[in-house]
BAFI-3210 file (N, C-alpha, C; in Angstrom, 3 decimals, decimal comma, padded with zeros to 6 digits):
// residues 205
n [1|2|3|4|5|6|7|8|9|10|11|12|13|14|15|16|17|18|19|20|21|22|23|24|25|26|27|28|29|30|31|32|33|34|35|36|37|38|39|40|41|42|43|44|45|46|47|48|49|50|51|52|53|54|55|56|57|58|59|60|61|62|63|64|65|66|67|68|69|70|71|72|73|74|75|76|77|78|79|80|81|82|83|84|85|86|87|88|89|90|91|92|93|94|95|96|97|98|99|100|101|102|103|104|105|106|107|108|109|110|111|112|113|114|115|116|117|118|119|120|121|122|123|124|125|126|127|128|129|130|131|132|133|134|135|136|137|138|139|140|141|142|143|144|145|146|147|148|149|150|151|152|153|154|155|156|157|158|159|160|161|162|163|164|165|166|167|168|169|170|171|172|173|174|175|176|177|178|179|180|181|182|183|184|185|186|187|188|189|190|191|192|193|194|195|196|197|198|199|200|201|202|203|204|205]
n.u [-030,160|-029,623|-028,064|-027,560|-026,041|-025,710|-025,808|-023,888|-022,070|-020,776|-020,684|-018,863|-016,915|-018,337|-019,416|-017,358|-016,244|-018,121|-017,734|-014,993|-015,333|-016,713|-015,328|-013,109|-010,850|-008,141|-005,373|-002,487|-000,320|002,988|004,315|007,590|008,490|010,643|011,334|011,757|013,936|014,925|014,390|013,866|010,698|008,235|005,043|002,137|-000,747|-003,860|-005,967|-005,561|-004,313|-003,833|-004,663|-004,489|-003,709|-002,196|-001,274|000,762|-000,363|-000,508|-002,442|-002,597|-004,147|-004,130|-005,433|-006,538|-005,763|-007,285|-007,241|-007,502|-004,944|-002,808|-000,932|002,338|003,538|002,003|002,634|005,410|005,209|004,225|005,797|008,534|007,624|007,566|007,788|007,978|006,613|006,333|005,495|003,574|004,267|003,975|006,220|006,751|004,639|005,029|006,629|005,567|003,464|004,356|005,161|002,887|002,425|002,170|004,704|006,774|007,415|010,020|011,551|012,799|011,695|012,143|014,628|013,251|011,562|012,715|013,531|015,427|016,610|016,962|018,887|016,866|016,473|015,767|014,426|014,353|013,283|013,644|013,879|012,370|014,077|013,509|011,296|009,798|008,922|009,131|007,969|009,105|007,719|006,443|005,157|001,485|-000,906|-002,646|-005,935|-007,859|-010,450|-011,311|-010,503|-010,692|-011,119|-010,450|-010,569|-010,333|-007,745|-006,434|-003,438|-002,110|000,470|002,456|003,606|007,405|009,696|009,980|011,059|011,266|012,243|013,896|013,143|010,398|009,007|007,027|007,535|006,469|007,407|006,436|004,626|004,484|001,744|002,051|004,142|005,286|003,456|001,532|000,172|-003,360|-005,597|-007,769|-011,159|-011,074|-008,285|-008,122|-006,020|-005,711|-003,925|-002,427|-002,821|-004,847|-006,105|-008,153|-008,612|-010,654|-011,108|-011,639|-014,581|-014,869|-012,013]
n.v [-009,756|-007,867|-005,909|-004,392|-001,798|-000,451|-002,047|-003,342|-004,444|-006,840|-008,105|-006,945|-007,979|-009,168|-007,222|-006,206|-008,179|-009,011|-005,906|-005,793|-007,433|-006,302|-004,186|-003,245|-004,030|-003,545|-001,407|-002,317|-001,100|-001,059|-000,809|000,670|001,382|002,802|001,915|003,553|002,587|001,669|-000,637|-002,001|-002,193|-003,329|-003,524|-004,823|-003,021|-002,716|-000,871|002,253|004,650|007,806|010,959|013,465|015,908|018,128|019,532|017,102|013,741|011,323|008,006|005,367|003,032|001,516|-001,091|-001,485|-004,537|-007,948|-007,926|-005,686|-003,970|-001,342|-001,653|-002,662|-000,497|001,658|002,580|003,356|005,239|007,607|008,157|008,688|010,457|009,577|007,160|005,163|004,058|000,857|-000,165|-002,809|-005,812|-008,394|-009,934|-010,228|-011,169|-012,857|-012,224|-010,058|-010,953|-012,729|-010,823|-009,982|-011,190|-011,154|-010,314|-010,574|-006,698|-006,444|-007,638|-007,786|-007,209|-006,964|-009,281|-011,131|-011,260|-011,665|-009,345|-006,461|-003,717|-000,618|002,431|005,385|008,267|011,241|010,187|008,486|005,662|002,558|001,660|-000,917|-002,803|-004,778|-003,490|-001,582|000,729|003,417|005,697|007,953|009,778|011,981|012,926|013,937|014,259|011,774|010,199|008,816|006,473|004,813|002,994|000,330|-003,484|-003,703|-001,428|001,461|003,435|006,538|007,067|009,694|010,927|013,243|013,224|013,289|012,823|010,063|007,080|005,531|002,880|002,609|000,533|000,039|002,536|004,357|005,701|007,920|008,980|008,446|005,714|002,293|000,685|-001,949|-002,635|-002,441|-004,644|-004,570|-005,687|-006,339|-005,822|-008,147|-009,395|-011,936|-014,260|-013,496|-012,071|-009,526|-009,752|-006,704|-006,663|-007,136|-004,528|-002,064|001,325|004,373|007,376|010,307|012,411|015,405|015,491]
n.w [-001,661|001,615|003,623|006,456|007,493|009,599|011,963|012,094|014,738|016,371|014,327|012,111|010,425|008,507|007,021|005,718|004,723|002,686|001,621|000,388|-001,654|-004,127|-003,848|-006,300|-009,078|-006,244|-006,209|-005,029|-001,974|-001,180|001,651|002,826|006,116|008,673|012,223|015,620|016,298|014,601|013,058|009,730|008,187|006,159|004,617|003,207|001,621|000,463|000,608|-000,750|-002,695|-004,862|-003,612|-004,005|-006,595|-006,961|-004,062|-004,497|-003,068|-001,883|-000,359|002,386|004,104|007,127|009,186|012,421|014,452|014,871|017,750|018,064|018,437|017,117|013,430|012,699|011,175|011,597|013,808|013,000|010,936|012,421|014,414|012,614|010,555|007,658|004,494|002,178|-000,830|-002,819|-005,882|-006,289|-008,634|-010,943|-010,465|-007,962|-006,191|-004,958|-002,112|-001,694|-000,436|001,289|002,952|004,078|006,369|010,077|011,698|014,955|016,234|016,190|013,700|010,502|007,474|004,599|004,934|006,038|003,610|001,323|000,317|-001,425|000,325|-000,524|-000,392|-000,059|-001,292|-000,196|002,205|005,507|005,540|003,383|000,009|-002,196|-003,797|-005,781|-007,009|-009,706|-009,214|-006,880|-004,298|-002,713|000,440|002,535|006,033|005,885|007,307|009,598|009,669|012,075|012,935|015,033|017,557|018,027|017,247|013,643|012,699|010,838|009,645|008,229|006,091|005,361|002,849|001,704|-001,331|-002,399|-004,042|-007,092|-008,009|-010,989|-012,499|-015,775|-017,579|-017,924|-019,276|-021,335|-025,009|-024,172|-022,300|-019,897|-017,404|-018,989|-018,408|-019,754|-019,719|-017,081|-014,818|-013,105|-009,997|-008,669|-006,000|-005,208|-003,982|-000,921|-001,696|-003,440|-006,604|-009,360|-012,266|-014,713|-017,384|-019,402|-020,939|-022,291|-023,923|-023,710|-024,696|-023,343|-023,202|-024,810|-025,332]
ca.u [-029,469|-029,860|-027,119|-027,761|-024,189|-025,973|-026,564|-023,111|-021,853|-019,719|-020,197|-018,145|-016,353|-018,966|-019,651|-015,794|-015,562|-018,757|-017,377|-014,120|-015,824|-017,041|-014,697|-011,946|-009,869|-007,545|-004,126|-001,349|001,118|003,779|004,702|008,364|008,579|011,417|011,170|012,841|015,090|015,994|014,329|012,595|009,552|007,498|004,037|001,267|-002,018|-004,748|-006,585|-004,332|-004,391|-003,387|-005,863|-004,396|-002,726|-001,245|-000,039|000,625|-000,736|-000,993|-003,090|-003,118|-005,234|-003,812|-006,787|-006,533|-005,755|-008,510|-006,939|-007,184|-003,574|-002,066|000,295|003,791|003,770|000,840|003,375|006,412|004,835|003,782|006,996|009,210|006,684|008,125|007,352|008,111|005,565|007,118|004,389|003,211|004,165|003,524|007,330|006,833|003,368|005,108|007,063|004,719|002,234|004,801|005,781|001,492|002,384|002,292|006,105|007,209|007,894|011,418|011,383|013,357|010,407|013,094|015,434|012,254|010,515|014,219|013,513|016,287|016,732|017,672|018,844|016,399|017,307|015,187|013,483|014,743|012,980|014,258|013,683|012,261|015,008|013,159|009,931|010,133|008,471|009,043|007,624|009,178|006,608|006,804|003,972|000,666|-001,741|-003,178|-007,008|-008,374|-011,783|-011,455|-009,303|-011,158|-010,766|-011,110|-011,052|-009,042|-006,784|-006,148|-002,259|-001,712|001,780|002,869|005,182|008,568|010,787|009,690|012,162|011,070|013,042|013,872|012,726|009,010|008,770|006,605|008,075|006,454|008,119|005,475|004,577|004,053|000,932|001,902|005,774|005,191|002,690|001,343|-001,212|-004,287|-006,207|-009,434|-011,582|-010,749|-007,205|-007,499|-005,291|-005,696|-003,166|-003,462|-002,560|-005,906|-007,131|-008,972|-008,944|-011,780|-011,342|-012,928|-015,561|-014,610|-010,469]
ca.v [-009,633|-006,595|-005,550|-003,209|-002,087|000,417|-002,776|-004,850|-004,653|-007,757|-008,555|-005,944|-008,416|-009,648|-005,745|-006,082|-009,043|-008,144|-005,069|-005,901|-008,548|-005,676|-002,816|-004,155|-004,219|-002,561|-000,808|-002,447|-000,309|-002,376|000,453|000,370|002,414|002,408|002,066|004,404|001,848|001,411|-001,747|-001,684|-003,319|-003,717|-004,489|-004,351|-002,468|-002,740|000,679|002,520|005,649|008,942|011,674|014,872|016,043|019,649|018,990|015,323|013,476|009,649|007,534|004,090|002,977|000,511|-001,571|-002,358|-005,947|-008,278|-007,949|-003,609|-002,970|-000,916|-002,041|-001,852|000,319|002,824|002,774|003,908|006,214|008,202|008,317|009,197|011,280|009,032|006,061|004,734|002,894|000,210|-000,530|-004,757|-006,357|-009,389|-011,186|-009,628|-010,972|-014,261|-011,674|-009,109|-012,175|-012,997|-009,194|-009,537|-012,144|-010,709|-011,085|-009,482|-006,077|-006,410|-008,558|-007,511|-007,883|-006,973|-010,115|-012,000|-011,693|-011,773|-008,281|-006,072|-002,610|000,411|003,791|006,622|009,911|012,237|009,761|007,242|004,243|001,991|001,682|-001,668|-002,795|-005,668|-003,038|-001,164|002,081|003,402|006,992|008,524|010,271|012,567|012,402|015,038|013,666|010,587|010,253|007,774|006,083|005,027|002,113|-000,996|-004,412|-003,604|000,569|001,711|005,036|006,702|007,885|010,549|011,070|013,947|012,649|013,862|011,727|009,196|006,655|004,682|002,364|003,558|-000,230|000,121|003,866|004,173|006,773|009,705|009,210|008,049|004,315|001,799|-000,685|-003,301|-003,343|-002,554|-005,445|-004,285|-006,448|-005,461|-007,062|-008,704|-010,069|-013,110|-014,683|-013,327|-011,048|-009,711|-009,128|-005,379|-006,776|-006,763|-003,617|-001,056|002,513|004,940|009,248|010,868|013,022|016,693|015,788]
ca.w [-000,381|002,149|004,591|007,287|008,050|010,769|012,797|011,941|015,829|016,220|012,484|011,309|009,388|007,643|006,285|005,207|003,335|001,296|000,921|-000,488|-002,575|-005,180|-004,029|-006,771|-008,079|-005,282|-005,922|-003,453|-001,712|-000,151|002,221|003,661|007,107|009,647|013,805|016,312|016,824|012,992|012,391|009,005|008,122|005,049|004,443|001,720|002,063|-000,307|000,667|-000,938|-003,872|-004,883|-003,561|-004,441|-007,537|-006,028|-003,683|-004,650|-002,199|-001,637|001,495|002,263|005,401|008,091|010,321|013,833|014,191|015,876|018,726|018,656|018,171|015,955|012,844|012,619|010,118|011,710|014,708|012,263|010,347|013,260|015,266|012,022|009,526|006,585|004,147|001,367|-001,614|-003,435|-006,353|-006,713|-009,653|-010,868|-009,779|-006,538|-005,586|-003,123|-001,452|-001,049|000,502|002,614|004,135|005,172|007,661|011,665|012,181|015,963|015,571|015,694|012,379|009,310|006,639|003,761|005,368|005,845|002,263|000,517|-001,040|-001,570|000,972|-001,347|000,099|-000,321|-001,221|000,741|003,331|005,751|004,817|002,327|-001,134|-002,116|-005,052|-007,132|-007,366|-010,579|-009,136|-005,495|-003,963|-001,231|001,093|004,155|006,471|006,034|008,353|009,827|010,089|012,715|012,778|016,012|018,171|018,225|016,241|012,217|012,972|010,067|010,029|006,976|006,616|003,630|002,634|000,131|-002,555|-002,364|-004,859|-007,598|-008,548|-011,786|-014,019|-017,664|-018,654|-017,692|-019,241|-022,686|-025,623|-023,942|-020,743|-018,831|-017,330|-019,512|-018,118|-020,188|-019,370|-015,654|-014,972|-011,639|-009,386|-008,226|-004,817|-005,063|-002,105|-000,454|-001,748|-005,377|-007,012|-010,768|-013,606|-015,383|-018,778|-020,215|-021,091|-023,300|-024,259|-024,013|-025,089|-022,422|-023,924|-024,970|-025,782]
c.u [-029,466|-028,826|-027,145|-026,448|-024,563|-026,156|-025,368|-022,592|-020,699|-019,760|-019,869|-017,417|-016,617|-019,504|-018,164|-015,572|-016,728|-018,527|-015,673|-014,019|-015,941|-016,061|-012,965|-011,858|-008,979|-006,239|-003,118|-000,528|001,818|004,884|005,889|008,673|010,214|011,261|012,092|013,976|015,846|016,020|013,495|011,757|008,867|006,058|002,890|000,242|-002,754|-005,770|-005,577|-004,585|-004,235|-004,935|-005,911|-002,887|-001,468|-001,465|-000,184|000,353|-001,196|-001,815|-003,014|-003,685|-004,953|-005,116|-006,012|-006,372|-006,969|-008,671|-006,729|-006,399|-003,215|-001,120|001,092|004,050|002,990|002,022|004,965|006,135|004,546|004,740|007,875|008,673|007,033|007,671|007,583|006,898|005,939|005,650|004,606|003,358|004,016|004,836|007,470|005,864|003,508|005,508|006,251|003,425|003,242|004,702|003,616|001,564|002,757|003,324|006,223|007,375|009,495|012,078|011,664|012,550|011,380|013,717|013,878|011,837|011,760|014,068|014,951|016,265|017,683|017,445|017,833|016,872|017,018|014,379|014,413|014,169|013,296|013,147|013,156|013,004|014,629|011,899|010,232|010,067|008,570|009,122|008,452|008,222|006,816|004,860|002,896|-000,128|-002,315|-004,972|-007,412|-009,639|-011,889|-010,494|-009,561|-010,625|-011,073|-011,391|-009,602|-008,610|-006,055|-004,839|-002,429|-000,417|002,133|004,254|006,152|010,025|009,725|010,716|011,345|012,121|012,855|013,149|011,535|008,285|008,009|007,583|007,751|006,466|007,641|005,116|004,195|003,374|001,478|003,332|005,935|004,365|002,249|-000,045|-001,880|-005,054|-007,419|-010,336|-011,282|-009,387|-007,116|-007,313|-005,740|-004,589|-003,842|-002,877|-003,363|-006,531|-007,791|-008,872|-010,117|-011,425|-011,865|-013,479|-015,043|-012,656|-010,526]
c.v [-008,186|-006,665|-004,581|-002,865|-001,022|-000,310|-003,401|-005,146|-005,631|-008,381|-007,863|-006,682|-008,965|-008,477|-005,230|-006,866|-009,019|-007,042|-005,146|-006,549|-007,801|-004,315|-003,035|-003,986|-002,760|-002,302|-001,391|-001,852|-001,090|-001,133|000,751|001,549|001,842|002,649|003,221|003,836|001,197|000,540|-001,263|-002,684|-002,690|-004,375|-004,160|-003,768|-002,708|-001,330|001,456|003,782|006,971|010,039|012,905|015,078|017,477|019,902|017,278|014,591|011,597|008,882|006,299|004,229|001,352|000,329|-002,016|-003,889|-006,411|-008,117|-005,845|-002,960|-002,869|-001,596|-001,046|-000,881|002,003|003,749|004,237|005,257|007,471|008,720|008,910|009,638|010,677|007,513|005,979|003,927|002,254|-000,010|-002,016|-004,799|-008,101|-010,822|-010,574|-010,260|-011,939|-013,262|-010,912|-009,973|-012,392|-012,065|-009,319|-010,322|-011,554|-010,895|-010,376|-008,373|-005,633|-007,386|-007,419|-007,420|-007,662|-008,541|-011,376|-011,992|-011,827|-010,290|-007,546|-004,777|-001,739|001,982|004,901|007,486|010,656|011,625|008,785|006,035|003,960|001,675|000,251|-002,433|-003,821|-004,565|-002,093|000,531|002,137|004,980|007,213|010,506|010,554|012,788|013,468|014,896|012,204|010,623|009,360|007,563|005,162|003,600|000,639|-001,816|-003,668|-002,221|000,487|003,443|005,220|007,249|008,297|011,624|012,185|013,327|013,587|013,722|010,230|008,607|005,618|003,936|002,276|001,790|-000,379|001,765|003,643|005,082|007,733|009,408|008,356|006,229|003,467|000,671|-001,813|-003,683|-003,286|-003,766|-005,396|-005,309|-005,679|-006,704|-006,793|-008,680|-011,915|-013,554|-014,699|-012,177|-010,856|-009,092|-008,161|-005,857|-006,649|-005,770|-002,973|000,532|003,392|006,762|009,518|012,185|014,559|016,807|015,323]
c.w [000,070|003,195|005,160|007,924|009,082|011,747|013,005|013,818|015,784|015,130|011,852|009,749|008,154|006,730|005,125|004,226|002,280|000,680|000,347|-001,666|-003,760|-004,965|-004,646|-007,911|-007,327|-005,851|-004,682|-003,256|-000,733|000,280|003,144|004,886|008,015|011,234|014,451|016,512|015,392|012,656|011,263|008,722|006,724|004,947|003,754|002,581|000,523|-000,401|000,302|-002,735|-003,642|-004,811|-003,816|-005,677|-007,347|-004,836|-004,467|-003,801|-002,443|-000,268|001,187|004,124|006,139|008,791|011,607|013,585|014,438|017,138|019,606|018,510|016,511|015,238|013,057|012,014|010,187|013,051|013,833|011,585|011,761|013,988|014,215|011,288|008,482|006,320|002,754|000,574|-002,621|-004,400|-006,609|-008,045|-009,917|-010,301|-008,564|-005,745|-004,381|-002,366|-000,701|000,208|001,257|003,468|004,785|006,145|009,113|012,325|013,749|015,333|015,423|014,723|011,061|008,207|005,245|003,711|005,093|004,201|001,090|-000,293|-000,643|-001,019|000,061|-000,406|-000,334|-000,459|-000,197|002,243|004,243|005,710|003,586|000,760|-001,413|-003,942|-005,985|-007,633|-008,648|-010,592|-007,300|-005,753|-002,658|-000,818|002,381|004,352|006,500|007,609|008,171|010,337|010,587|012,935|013,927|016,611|018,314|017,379|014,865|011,979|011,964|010,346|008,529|006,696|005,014|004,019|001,326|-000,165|-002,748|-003,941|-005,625|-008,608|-009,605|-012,760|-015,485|-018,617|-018,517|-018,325|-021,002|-023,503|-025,186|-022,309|-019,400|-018,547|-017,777|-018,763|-018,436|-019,949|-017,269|-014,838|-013,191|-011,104|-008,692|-006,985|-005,021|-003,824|-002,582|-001,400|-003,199|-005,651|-008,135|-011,009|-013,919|-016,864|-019,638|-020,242|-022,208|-023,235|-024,261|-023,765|-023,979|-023,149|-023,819|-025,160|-027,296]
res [x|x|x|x|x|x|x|x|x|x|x|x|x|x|x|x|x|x|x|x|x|x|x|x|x|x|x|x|x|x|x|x|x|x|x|x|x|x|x|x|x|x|x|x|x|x|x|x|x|x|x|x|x|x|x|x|x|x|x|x|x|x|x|x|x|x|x|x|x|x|x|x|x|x|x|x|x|x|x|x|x|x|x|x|x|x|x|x|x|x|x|x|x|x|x|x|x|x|x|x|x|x|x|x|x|x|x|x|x|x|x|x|x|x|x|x|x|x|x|x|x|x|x|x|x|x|x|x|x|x|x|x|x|x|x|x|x|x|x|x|x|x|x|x|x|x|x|x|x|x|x|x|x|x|x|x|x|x|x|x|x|x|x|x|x|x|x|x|x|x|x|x|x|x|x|x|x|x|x|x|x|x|x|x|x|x|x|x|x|x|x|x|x|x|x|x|x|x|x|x|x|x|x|x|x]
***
């Protein structure tokens, strides 16, 4: 199979879902923002990872709908420089599938997906209180790829605050994989478990 993605035009989407097919698995950030008007909203991304270690630096990447417009969440971020990243686990994963559903944007997505709204320290968006790990993130820049259907926009957030719970933490402080049990996004309507893994030195430690 050959794919000329210099040609896709109105088959963009078909350049998308082959490419999410092997670009996997994905990291979900289930990213809580708040409106000018102090509704909050919630909703996963799959583009989504830490790109700088000094500064600390995180991005996830909202798409245009089909319809061209911006998400709620591209909207929020933009108007209040702030965001929250609740990390996916595995008793989270109905919720988090629900908060991707296209509610109005004056829709509760907390109220809607039953999750639990926790105060932030340093940000105003909420904390997401069943998630085991949540970042709060003020806004660097937003990079846009342009306005059409399926045009994504990259938002990168420096990390401010990282709230983890002491029962997901290994003996040397740090996050234990196997007690945190985080999901990862596939293509098309499959998720994976990180429970299975392996070890490998990297060469010269």
């Amino acid at each position: 199979m050959f794919l000329d993605a210099r040609s896709y035009g109105a088959n963009w989407r078909d350049i998308y879902k082959m490419a999410i097919s092997f670009i996997q698995p994905r990291p979900i950030a289930l990213v809580s923002t708040l409106s000018v008007d102090s509704v909050r909203n919630l909703a996963p991304f799959s583009f989504y990872n830490m790109v700088s270690a000094n500064p600390p630096v995180v991005m996830f990447a909202p798409s245009c709908r089909r319809d061209a417009t911006a998400k709620d969440s591209l909207h929020n971020v933009e108007a209040l420089g702030e965001f929250v990243v609740a990390t996916v686990t595995e008793r989270l994963a109905e919720q988090m599938n629900q908060c991707s559903f296209e509610y109005p944007p004056n829709t509760d997505e907390f109220v809607a997906s039953g999750l639990t709204p926790v105060p932030a320290k340093l940000v105003r968006p909420w904390l997401v209180g069943e998630s085991p790990v949540n970042i709060e993130c003020t806004l660097v820049e937003i990079k846009r790829f342009g306005k059409q259907a399926g045009a994504g926009s990259v938002v990168f957030g420096q990390i401010l605050a990282i709230h983890v719970e002491d029962r997901v933490l290994a003996p040397d402080g740090l996050v234990d994989p196997r007690k945190l049990k985080a999901i990862g996004r596939m293509g098309r309507d499959t998720y994976t478990r990180t429970g299975n893994t392996f070890d490998l030195a990297r060469p010269g430690d």
